[in-house]
N, C-alpha and C positions, 0 to 999 in steps of 0.2 A: 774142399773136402766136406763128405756128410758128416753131421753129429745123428749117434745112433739114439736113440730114444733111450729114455727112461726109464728100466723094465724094473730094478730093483724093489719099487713098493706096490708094484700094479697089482690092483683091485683091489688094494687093502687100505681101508682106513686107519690113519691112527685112533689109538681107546681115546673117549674123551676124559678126562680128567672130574670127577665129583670130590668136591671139598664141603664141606658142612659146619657150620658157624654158628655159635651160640650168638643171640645179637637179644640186649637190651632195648625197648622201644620207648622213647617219652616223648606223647602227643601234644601237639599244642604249643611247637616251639617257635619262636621268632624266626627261624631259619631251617631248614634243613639241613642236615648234616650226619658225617658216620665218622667216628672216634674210636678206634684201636685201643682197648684200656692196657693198661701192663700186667694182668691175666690172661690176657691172650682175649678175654671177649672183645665184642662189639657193643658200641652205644652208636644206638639210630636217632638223632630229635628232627622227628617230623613236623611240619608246618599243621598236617591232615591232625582233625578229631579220630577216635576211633568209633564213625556210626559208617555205618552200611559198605565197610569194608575199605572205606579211603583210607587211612594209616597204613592198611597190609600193602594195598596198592604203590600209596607214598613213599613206602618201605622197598618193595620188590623196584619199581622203577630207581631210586636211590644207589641200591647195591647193584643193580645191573650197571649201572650209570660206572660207579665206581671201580666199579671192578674190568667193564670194557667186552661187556655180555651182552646179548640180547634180553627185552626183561622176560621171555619165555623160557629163560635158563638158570630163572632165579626162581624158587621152590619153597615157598614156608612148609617145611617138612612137618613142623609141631608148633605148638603154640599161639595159633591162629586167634586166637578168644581173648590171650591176654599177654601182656609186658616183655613176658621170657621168650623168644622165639628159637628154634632150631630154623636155618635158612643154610639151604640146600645151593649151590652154584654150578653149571655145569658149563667147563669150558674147552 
């Protein structure tokens, strides 16, 4: 017996999903790492200084890492310059 095809979701993508994260950043840390606080933020501690964009880097590969994203789907929306980040995730 044939199986009929799968017509139910043809030509449609599903929406991808945008979630947006306050995330803390502190440079310069012995490890890397990303820490859920009990406000609901993020604490990021990066290895990377923050010169010539290695932390946001360090940062975006981290949360992609963790989250199970590509890092092209991770977005500092805001915050690019300093500490407080808005980070954008699209999955």
């Amino acid at each position: 017996m044939r199986q009929q095809p799968d017509t139910t979701n043809q030509g449609h993508k599903p929406k991808a999903e945008r979630v947006t994260l306050q995330v803390r950043v502190k440079p310069g840390a012995r490890a890397s790492q990303l820490i859920e606080q009990t406000d609901g933020t993020w604490l990021a501690q990066v290895k990377a200084m923050p010169v010539d964009g290695k932390a946001n880097a360090e940062l975006i590969e981290l949360m992609a890492r963790h989250h199970g994203v590509a890092r092209s789907h991770v977005v500092i929306k805001s915050g690019a310059g300093g500490r407080h980040k808005w980070v954008q995730i699209l999955n």
